[in-house]
C-alpha positions in Angstrom: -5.0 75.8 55.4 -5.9 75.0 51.7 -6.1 77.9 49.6 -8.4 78.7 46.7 -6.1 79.3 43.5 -7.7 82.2 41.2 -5.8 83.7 37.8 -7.3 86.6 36.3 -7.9 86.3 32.9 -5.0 89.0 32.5 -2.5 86.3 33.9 -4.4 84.0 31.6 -3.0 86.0 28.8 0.3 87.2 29.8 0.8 83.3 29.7 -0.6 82.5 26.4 1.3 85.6 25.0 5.0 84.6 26.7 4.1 81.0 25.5 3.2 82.0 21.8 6.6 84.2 21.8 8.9 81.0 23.1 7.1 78.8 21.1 8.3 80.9 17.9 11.8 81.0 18.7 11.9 77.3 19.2 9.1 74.5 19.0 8.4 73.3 22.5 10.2 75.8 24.4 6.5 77.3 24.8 5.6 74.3 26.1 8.6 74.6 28.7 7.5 78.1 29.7 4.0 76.5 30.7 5.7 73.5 32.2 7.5 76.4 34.6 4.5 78.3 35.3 2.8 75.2 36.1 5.6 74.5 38.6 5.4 77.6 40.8 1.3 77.9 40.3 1.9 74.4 42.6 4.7 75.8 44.6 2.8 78.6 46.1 -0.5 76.5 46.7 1.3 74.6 48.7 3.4 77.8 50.2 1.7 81.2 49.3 3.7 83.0 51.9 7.1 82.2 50.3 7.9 85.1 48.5 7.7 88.6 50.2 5.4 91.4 50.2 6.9 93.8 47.4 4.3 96.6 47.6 2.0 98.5 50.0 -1.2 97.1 48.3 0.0 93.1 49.2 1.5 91.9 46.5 4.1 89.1 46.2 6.1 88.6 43.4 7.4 84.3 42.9 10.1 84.8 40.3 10.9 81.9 37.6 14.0 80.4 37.8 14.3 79.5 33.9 12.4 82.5 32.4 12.7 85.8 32.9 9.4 86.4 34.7 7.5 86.8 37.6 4.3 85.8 38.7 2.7 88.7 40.7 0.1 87.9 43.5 -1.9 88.3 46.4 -2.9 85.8 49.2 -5.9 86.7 50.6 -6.1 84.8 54.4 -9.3 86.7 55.2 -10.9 84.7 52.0 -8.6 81.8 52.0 -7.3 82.6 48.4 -4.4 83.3 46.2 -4.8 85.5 43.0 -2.9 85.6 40.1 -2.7 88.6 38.8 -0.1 89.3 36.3 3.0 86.4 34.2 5.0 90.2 34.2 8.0 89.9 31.9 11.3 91.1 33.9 12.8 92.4 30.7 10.0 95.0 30.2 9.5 98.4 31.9 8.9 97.9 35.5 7.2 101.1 35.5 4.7 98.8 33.6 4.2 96.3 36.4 0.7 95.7 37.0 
């Protein structure tokens, strides 16, 4: 089944955010935090039940394998769609998880 891919503008800027803080500790390691994003926004098109169900409300979380993050979402079967919710920052409160 081909899925619709949807990112809330919130994802939207969590990314910008994480890439404006690599990208001033190092030129181009922003660029490499997109790059990874990029990578596992493909990964779960292609496999959107990979990662488990973490809460009651149906959201998965796909963690990065280079940066310490996770992208939190939802796959909707009923509406043949995966939204993005949340680029959540593992080194932050997860009491402020999204």
């Amino acid at each position: 089944m081909a899925y619709k891919l949807s990112i809330r503008d919130d994802a939207k800027h969590d990314i910008i955010k994480g890439y404006k803080w690599y990208e001033d500790k190092s030129i181009g390691l922003g660029a490499r935090f997109v790059d990874e994003i990029e990578m596992m926004i493909g990964y779960l098109a292609t496999y959107p039940e990979h990662f488990q169900i973490k809460t009651k409300k149906r959201y998965r979380e796909a963690v990065l394998k280079i940066f310490p993050y996770v992208i939190i979402y939802e796959v909707s079967q009923k509406e043949g769609e995966i939204v993005i919710y949340s680029v959540f920052p593992t080194k932050d409160n997860p009491n402020k998880k999204p």
